[in-house]
Backbone bond lengths (Angstrom), bond angles and torsions (degrees), N, CA, C in turn:
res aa  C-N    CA-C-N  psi(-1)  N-CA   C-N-CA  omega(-1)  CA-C   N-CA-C  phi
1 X - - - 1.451 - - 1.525 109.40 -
2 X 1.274 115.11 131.79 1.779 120.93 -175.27 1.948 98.94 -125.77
3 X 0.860 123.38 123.03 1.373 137.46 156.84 1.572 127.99 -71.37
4 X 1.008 130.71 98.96 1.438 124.75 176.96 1.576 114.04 -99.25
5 X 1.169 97.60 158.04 2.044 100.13 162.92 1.519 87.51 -142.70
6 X 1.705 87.50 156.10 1.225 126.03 -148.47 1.717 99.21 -134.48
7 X 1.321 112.44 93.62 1.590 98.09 177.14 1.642 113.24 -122.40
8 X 1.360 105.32 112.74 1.435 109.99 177.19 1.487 127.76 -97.86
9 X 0.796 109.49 -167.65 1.909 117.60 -168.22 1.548 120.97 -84.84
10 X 1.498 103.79 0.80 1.849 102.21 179.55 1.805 101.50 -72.71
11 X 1.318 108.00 -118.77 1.742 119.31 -147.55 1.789 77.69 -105.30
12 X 1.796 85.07 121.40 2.216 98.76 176.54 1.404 102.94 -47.96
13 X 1.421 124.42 166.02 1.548 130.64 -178.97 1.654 97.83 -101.71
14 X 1.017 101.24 171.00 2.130 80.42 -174.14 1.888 86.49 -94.67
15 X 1.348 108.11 167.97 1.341 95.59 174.00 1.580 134.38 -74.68
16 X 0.859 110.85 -18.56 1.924 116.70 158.95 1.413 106.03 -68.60
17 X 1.327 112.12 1.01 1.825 87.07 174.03 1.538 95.46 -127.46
18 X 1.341 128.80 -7.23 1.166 139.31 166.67 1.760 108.83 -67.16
19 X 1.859 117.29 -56.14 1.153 120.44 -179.67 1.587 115.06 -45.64
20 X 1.883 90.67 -56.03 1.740 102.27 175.43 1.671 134.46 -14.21
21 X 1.531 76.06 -42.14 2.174 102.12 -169.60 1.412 113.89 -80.36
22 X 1.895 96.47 -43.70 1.099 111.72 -157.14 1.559 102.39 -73.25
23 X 1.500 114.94 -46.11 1.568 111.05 149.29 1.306 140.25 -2.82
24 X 1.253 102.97 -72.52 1.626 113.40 -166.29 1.749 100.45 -99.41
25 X 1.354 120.08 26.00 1.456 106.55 -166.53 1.940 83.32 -128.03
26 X 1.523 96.56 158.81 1.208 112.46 173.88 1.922 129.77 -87.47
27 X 1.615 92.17 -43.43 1.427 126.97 169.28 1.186 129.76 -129.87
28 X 1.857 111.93 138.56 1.628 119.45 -168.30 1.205 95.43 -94.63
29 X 1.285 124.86 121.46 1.611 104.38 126.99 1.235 106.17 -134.92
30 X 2.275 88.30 165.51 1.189 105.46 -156.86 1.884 95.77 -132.59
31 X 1.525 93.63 131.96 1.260 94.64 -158.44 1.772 109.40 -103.58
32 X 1.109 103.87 129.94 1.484 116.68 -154.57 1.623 111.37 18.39
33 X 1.884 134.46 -92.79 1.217 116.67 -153.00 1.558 96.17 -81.49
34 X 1.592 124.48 -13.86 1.402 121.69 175.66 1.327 121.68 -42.58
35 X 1.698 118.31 -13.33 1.157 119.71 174.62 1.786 114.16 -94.60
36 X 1.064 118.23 5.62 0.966 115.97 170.88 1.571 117.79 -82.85
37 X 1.569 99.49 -38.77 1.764 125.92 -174.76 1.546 89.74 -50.16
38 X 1.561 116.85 -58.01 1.306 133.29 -169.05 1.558 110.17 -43.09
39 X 1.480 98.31 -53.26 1.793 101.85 -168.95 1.637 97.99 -67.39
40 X 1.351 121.80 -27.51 1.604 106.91 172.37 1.466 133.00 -68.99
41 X 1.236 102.11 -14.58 1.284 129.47 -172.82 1.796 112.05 -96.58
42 X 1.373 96.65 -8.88 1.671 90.66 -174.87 1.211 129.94 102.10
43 X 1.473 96.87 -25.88 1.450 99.61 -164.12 1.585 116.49 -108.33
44 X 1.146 128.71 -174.10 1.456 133.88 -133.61 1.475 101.52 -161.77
45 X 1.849 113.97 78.11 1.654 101.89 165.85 1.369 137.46 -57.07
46 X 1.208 105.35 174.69 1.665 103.28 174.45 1.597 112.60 -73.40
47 X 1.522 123.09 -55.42 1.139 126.89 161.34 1.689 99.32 -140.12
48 X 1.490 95.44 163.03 1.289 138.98 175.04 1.053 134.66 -93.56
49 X 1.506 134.32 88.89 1.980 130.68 -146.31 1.642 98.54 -127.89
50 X 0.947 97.04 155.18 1.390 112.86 -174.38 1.715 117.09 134.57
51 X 1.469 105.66 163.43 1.394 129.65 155.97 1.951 118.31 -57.18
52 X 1.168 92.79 -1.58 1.515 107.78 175.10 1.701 101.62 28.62
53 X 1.015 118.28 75.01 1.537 118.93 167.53 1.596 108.35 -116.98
54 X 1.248 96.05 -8.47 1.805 93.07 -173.79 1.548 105.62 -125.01
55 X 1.239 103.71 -8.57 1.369 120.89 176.50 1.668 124.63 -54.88
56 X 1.158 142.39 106.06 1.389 138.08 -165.97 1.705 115.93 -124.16
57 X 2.011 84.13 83.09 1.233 105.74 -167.44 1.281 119.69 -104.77
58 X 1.731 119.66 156.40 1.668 114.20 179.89 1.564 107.45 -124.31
59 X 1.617 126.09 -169.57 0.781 118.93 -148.67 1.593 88.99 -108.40
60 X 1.881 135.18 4.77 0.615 143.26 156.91 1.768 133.72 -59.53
61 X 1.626 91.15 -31.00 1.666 104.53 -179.26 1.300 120.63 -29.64
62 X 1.599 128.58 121.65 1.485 128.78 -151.24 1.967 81.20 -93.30
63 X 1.548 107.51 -28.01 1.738 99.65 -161.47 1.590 109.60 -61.03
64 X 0.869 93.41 -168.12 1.821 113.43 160.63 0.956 98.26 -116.87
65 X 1.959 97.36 132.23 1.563 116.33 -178.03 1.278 106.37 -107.01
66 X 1.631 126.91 147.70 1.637 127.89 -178.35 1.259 93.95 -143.34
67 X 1.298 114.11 116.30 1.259 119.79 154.21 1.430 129.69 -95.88
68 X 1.034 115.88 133.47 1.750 129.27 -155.63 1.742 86.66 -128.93
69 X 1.257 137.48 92.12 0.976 140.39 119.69 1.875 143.48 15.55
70 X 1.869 77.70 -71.71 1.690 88.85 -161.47 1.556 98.02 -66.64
71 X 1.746 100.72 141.27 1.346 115.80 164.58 1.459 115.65 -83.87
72 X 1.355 123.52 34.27 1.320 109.22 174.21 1.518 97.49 -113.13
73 X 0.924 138.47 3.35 1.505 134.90 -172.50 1.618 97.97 -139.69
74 X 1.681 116.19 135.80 1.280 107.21 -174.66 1.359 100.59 -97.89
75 X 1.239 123.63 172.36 1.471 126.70 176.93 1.792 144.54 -48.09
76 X 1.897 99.03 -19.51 1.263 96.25 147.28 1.520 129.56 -101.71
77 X 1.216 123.07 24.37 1.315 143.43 121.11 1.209 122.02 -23.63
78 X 1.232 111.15 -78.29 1.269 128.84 174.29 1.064 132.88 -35.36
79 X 1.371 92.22 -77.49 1.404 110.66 151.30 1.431 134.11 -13.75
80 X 1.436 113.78 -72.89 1.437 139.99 172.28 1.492 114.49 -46.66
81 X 1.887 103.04 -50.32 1.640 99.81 165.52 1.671 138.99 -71.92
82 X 1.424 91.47 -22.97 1.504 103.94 161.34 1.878 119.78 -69.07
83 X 1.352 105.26 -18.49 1.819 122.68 -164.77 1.683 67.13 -89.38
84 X 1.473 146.08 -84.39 1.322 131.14 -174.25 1.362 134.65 -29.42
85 X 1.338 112.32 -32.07 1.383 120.38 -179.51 1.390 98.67 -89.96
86 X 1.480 124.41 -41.16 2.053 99.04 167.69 1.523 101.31 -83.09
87 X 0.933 140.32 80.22 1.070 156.39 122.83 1.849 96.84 66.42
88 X 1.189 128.38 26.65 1.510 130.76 179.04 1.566 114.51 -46.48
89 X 1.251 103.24 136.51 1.844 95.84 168.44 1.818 101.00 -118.40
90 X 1.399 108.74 -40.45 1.478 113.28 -164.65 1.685 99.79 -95.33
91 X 1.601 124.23 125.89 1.415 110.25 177.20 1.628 116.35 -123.09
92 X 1.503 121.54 114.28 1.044 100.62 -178.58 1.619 113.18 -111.66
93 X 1.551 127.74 154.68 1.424 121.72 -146.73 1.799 103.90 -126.01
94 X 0.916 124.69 119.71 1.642 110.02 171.69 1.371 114.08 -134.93
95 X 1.159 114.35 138.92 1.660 118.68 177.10 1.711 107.98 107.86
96 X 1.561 116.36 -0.05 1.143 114.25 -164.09 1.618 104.75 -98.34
97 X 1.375 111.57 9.98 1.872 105.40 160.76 1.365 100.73 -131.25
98 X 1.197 98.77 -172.04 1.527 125.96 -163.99 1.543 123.31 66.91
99 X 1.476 122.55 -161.19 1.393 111.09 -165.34 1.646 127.37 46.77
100 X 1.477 131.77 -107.88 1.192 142.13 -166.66 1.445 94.82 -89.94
101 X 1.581 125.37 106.58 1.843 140.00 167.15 1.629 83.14 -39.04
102 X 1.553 125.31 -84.61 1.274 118.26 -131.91 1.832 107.57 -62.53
103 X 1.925 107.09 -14.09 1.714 79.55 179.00 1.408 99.83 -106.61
104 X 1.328 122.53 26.29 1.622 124.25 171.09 1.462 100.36 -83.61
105 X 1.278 140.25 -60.73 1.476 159.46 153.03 1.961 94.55 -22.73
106 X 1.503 114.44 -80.09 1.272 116.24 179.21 1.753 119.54 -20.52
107 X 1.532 98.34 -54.26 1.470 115.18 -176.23 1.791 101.74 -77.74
108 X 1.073 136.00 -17.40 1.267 137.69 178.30 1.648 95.50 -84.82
109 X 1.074 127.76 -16.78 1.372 98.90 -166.25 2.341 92.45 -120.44
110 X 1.382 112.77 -18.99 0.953 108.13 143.06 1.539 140.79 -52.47
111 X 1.621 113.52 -32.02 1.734 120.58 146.79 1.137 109.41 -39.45
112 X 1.148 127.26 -75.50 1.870 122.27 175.11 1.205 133.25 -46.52
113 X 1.382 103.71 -35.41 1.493 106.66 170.42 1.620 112.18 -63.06
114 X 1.459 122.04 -49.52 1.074 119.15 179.02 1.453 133.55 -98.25
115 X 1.511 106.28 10.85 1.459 121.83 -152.79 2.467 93.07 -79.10
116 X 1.485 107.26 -35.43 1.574 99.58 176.03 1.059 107.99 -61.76
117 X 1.743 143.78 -20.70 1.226 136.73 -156.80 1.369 106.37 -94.71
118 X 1.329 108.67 -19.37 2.048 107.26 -179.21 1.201 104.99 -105.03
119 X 1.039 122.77 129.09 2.090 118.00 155.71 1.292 103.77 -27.96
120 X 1.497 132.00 -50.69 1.305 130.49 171.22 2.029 119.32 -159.93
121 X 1.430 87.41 156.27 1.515 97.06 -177.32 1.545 100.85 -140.82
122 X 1.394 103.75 140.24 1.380 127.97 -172.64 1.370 114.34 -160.54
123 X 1.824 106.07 112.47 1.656 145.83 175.59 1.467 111.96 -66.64
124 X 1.188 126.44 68.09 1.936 131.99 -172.69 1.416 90.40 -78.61
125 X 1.424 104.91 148.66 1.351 139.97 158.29 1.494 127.03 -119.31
126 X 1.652 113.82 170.29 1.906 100.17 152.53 1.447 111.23 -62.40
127 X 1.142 121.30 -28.50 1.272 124.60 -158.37 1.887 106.91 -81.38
128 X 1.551 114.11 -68.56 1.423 117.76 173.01 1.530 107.49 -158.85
129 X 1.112 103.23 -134.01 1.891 106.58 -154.46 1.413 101.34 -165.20
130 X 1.565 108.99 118.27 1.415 146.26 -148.46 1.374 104.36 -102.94
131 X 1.560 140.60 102.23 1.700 108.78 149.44 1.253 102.12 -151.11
132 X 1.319 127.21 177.95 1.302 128.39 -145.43 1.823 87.33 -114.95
133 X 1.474 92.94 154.57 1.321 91.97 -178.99 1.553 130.30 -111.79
134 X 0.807 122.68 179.95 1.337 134.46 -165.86 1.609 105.44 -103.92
135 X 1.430 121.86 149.53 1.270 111.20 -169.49 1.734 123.41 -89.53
136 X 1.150 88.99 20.86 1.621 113.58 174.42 1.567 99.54 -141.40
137 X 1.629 129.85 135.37 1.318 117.28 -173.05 1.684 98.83 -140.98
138 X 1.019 153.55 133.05 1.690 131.73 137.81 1.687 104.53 -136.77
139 X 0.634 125.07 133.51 1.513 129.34 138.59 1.813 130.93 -138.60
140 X 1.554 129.30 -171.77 1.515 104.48 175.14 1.446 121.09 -124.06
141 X 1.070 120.32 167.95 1.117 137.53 -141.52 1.677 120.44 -132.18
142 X 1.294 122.69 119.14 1.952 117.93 163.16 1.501 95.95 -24.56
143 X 0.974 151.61 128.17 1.934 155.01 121.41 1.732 87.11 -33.57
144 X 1.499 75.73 131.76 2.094 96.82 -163.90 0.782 127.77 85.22
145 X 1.591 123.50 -4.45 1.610 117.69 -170.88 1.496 86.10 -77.59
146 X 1.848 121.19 136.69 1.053 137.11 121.23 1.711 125.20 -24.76
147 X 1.586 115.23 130.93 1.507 127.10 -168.55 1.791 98.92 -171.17
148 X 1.491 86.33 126.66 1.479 101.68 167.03 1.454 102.39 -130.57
149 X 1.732 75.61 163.51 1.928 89.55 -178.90 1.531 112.66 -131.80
150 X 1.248 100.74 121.09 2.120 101.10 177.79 1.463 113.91 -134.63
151 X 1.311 98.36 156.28 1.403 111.38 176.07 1.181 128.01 -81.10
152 X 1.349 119.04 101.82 1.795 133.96 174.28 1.251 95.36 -16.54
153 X 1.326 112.07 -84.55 1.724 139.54 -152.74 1.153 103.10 -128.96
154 X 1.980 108.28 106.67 1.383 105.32 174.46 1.643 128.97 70.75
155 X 1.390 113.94 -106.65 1.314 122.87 -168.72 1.415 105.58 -150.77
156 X 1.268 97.03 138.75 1.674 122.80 162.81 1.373 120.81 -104.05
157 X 1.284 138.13 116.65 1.314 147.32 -176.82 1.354 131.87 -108.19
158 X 1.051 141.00 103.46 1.623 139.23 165.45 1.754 90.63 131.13
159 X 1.211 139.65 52.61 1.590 149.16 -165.99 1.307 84.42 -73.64
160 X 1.761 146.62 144.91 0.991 129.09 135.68 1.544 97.33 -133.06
161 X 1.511 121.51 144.52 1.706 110.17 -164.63 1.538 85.70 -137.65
162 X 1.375 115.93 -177.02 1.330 130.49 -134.98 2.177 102.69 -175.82
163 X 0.798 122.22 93.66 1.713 121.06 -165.11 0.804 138.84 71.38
164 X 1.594 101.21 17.89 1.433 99.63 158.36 1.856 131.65 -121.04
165 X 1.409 131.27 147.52 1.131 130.23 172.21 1.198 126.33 26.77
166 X 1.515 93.64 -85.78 1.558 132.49 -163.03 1.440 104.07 -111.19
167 X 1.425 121.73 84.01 1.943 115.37 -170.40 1.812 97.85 -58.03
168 X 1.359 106.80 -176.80 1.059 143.04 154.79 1.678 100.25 -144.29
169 X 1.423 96.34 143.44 1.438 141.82 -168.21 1.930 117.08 -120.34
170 X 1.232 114.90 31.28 1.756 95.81 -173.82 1.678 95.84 87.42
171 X 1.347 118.81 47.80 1.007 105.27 172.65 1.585 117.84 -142.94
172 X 1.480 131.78 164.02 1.283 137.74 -158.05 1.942 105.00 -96.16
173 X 1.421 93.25 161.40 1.451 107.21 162.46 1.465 127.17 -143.55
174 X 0.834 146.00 163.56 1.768 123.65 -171.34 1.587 89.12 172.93
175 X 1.663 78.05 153.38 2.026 92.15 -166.45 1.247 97.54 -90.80
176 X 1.176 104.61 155.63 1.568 136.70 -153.75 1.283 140.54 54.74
177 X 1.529 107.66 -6.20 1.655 147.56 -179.82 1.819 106.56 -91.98
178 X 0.935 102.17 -72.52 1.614 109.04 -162.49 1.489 100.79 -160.56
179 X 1.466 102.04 144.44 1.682 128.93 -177.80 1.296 109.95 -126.84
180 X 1.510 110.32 161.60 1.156 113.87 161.57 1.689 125.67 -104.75
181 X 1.210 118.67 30.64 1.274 119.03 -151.28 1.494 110.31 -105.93
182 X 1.671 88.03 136.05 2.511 103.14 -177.11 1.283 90.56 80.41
183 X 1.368 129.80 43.65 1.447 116.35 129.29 1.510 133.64 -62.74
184 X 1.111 112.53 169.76 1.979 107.29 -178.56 1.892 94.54 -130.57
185 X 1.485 90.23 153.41 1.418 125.39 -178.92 1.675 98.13 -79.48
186 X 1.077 128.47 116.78 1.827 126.37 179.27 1.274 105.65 -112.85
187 X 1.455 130.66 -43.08 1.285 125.96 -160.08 2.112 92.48 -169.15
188 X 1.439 96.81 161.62 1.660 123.41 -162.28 1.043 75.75 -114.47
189 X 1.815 88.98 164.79 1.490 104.13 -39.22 1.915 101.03 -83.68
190 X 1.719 75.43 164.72 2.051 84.92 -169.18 1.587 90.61 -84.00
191 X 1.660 111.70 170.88 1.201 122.06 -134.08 1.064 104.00 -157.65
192 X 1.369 152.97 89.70 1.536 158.30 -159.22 1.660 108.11 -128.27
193 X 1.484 105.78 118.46 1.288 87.86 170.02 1.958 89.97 -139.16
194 X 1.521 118.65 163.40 1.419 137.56 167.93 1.188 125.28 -134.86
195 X 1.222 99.78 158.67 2.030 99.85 -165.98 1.391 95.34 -92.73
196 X 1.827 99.23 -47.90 1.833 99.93 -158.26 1.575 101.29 -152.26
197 X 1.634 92.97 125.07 2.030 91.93 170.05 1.427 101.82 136.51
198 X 1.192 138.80 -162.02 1.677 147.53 -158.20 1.807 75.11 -141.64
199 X 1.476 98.08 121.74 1.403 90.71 156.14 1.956 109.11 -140.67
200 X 1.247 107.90 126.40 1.464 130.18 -161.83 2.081 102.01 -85.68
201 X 0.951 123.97 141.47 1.613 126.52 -174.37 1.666 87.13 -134.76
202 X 1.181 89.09 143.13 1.519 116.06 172.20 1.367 125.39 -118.88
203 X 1.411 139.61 91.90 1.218 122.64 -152.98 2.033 97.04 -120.00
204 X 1.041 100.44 126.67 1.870 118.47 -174.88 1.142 88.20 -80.42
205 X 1.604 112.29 129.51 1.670 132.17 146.06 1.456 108.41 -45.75
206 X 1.194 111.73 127.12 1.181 127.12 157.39 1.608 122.63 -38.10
207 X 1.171 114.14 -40.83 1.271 126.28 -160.49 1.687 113.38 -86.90
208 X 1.345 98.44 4.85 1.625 101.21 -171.27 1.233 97.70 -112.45
C-alpha cells in the first residue's frame, strides 16, 4: 500500500488540514500552481507535474520538476498518472475545488475517470471530504457528522442506507430532481449500498 497527496491550484487547504494528509501519506505531489500553495505552506513535494503555466518556479527547486505539456489532460490528470507510475493505491487530493466552478466539476468528473484505478481516492477540503462510492459502502463515523449523497452523472438508483437520519430504502436520486444532501450520522457503522449510477458522498469535518 503507497499513499499519495495530491495538491492542486484551487482554494489553499488551511495548514492543519494540509499537515493532516501530509501525515498519513507517503508521497507529495504537487501539481503545477499546487506547488506554489506548497512553498506557502513550508513544505517541499516529491515532484512537481504539470504544464507549469501557473507554476512560480526557481532554479533552486529541491523537487523534481515534470513537465507534461499536453493540453488534453489538465494537471490533476497528471498528476494521478504519475501517482500510477509510483505505484499509488491510496489517493488523497487538496486544492482541487473552489475558485473556477468549471475546473471544480472538471476534477469531479476526473474522480471517476480515475477512481477504478486506486483502491481509493479522496477530494479534502476546509470544509469536508469527497469520494465516490463503491457499490457496496460501510464504514464509522462521529454520531452527527453531517453526509450528503449526489449523483455524478444523472441518476443513481437502488440507494439503500443504514445510520443515517433520513434512510433510503431502494430508492433513486438524480440531478435536478432530488438529492441527498445534510443528512446526519445516528448510529455505526453507516451503510450505503447502489444498484446503478456514480454516486459522490460528502462527508463535513467535524471541526467546522
Amino acid at each position: 500500500m503507497k499513499s499519495i497527496l495530491i495538491l492542486c491550484n484551487g482554494s489553499p487547504p488551511s495548514e492543519q488540514l494540509f499537515n493532516k494528509y501530509r501525515a498519513k501519506t507517503d508521497y507529495f505531489i504537487a501539481a503545477d500552481g499546487g506547488a506554489n500553495i506548497a512553498q506557502k505552506l513550508g513544505a517541499t513535494p516529491d515532484v512537481i507535474i504539470g504544464d507549469l503555466d501557473s507554476y512560480n518556479g526557481s532554479e533552486k527547486e529541491k523537487s523534481e520538476v515534470i513537465f507534461r505539456p499536453n493540453q488534453e489532460y489538465n494537471d490533476l490528470e497528471k498528476a494521478l498518472q504519475h501517482a500510477l507510475k509510483e505505484n499509488g493505491t491510496h489517493i488523497y487530493i487538496l486544492g482541487a475545488t473552489g475558485h473556477r466552478l468549471d475546473q471544480t466539476l472538471k476534477n469531479l468528473s476526473v474522480l471517476k475517470q480515475f477512481s477504478p484505478q486506486f483502491q481509493q481516492i479522496r477530494i479534502a477540503d476546509n470544509f469536508g471530504e469527497t469520494r465516490l462510492l463503491p457499490p457496496t459502502f460501510a464504514d464509522n463515523f462521529t454520531i452527527g457528522t453531517q453526509l450528503s449523497l449526489f449523483p455524478l452523472s444523472g441518476k443513481v438508483t437502488g440507494i439503500t442506507t443504514q445510520g443515517l437520519k433520513y434512510p433510503l430504502d431502494n430508492e433513486f436520486i438524480k440531478n435536478g430532481v432530488r438529492d441527498g444532501s445534510s443528512n446526519e450520522v445516528v448510529a455505526n457503522p453507516v451503510q450505503i449500498t447502489h444498484k446503478k449510477g456514480d454516486l459522490l458522498m460528502f462527508v463535513k469535518h467535524n471541526n467546522n
